[in-house]
N, C-alpha and C positions, 0 to 999 in steps of 0.2 A: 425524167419526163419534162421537155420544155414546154409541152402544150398548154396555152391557156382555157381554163375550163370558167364556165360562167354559170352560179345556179340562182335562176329565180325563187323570188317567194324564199329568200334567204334567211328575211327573220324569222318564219315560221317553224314551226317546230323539227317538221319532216327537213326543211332545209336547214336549221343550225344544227341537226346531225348528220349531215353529210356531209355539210364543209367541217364540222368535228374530225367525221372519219377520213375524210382526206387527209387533214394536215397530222393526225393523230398517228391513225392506223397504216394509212397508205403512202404517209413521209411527203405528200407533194406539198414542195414550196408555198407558204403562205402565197408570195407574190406574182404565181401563176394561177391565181386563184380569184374569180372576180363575183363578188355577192351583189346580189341585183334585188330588189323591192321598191316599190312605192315610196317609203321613208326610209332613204339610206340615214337616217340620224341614228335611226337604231341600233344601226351598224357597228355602232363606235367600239366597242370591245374587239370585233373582229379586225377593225381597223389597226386597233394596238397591234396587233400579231403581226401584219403586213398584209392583208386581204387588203387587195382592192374593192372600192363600194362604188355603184352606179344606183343611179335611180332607172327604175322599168316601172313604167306602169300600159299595164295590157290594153289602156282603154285609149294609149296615146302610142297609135300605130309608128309614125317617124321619131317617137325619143325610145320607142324600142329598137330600130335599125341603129338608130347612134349607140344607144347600149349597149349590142350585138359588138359592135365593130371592134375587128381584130382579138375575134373570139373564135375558138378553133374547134372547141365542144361546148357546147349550149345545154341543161338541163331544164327542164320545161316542167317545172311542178303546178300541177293541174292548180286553176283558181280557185278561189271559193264563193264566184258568183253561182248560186246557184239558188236565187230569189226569181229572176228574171229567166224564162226560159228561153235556150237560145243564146243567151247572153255570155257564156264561160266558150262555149265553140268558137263562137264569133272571135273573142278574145282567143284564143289558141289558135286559129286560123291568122290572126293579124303577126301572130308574135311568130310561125311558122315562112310568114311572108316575109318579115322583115330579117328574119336568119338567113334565106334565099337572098337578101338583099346585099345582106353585111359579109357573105361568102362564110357563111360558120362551117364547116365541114364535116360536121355530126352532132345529130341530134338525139338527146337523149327524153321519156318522158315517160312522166308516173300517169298510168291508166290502171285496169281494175280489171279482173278476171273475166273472160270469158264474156266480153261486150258485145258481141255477137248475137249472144242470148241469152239475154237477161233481163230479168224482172224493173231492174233499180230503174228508179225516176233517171236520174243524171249516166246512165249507160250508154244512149245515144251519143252524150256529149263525147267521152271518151273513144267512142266508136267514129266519129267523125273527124277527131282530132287523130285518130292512128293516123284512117286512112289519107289526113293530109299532109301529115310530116312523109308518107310514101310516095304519094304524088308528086312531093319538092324536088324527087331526084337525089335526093342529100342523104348517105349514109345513118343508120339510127341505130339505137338502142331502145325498142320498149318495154316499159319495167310495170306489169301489171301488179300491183301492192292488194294483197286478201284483205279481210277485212283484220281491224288491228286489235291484238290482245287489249290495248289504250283503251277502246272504244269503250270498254265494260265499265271502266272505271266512271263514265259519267252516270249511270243509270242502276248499277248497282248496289253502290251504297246505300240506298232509298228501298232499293227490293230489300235487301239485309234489313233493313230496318221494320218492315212490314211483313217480314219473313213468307214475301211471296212474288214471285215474279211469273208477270202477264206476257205471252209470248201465244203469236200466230204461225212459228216456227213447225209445228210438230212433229212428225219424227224426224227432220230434216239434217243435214250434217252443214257443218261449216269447219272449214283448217283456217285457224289464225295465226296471224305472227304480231310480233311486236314492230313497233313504228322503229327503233332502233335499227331491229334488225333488217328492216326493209334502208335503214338511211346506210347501213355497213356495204348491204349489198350494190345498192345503188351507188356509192363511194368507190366500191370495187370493180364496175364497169366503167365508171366516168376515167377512172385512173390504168385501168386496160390497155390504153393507145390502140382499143381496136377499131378495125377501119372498116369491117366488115358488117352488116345489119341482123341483127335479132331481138325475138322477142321472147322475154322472163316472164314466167310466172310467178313470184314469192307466195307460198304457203307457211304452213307450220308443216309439222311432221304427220299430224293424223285430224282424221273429223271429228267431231263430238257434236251431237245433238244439246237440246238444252238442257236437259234433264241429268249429264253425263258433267256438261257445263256447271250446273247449278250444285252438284256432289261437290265439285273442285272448289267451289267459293264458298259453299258451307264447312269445308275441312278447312280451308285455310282462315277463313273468319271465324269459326267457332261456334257457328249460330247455322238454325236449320233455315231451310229456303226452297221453299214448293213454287215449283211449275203450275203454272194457271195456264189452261188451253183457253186463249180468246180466237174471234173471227179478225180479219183485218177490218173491217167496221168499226167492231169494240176496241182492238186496237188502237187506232187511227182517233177514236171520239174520247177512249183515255189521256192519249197526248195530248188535243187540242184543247179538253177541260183541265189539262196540268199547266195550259200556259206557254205549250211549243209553238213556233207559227204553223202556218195551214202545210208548208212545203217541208220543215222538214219532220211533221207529222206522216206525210205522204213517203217522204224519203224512207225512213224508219218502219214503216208500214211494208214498202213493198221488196224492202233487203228481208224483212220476215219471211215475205211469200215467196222471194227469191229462192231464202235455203230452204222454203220449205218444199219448193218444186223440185230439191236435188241440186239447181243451177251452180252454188255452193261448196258443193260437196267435191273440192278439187286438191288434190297433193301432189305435188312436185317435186322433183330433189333441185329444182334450178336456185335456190337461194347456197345449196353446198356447194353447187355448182359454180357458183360466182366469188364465193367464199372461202370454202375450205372448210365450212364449222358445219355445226345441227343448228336449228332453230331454235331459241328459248322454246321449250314447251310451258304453257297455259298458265298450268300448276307455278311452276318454277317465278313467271310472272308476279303471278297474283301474292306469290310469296313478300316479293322483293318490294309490292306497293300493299304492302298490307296494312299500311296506315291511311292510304287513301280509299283502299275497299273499305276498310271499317269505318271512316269517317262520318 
């Protein structure tokens, strides 16, 4: 594959494993490979390898057409402004204009299931930014990422520890996957050479309410841990007295009422589909970070 592929948001976590799985999994050349962020200095390890580094920053419309340029697949991993609302579209809409500019020939970009209709504060954002990488005219790939087995690890070790976790979920289902296995699969379209447009869903393999959730962290930590049925009110006034800001109290709050309206509750085979494997399940997870659940 001589194509050069370009992924934003490179230092971040979801982008240092998908340039991983490129040059690892999927053999493409370091040197058709261009890592793009705000502070290419961080780059520097990727640089040993032979990545190319550019600096993109989303809020600086013309030094993203020059970092586009003579880029032939573009990966578009969603900002993380999402203080300012408005703010992260706005930015996807400039960085979508300047791929239009730079002649990129496909665009690839991490969105979130079922944006259509959805609960979550930042759904709009991702719903706005499909529909204008469609509007470019410009071939795509979009890569709708569930929510991520990762995610637990921030807030659970704190439940474990209280052996009780506050959820506005109720009986609702959510499929997760790991952040890996969404950067494998997203590695495994970027390096496709397809030229044709679709959109992925990544799930895990099945749903689990929280209570089904919360069995799996209790076997694998070794400590019991009760479901607490809150309102999103109580919710939402638990976080803001823990210290989260006001937004992503609201965030967190309404991915609860999300799964718990069903919105959530989606499985797909499109991550084998792009891969060839199963999804880490949950369990299998929480095994492998069992030092950071327990922590």
């Amino acid at each position: 594959m001589s194509e050069t592929i370009l992924v934003t948001g490179a230092a971040g976590q979801l982008g240092q494993r998908v340039i991983h799985h490129l040059i690892e999994t999927y053999k493409v050349a370091p040197g058709n490979i261009v890592a793009a962020t705000r502070s290419p200095e961080k780059l520097s390890e990727l640089e040993k390898k032979g990545v190319v580094t550019r600096k993109a920053d989303f809020d600086d419309a013309a030094g993203l057409e020059k970092a586009f340029a003579g880029v032939d697949r573009l990966l578009i991993i969603s900002t993380d402004a999402l203080d300012t609302p408005g703010k992260r579209l706005a930015q996807h809409k400039g960085a979508v204009a300047a791929a239009v500019k730079a002649g990129v020939k496909h665009i690839a970009y991490t969105s979130m299931p079922a944006p259509e209709d959805s609960l979550v504060t930042f759904a709009p954002d991702h719903l706005g930014s499909e529909n204008a990488i469609k509007a470019s005219g410009i071939a795509y790939t979009i890569i709708r990422d569930a929510w991520y087995h990762d995610n637990y690890l921030h807030g659970m070790p704190h439940n474990l520890q209280g052996g009780k976790w506050y959820s506005a979920t109720g009986d609702g289902k959510v499929s997760t996957i790991s952040r890996d296995d969404c950067a494998l699969a997203i590695a495994a379209a970027l390096a496709s050479g397809t030229s044709t447009s679709a959109t992925y869903t990544l799930t895990g393999a099945q749903s689990l309410n929280s209570r089904q959730i919360a069995a799996i962290v209790s076997d694998v930590a070794g400590k019991p841990l009760e479901v607490i049925d809150v309102t999103d009110e109580q919710l939402g006034q638990g976080m803001r007295g823990a210290g989260l800001p006001g937004f992503v109290a609201d965030m967190l709050v309404s991915a609860d009422a999300n799964t718990r309206a069903g919105k959530f509750d989606i499985v797909t085979e499109d991550f084998t589909k792009l891969t060839g494997k199963h999804p880490q399940p949950l369990k299998d997870f929480f095994v492998e970070h069992k030092a950071a659940l327990t922590a």
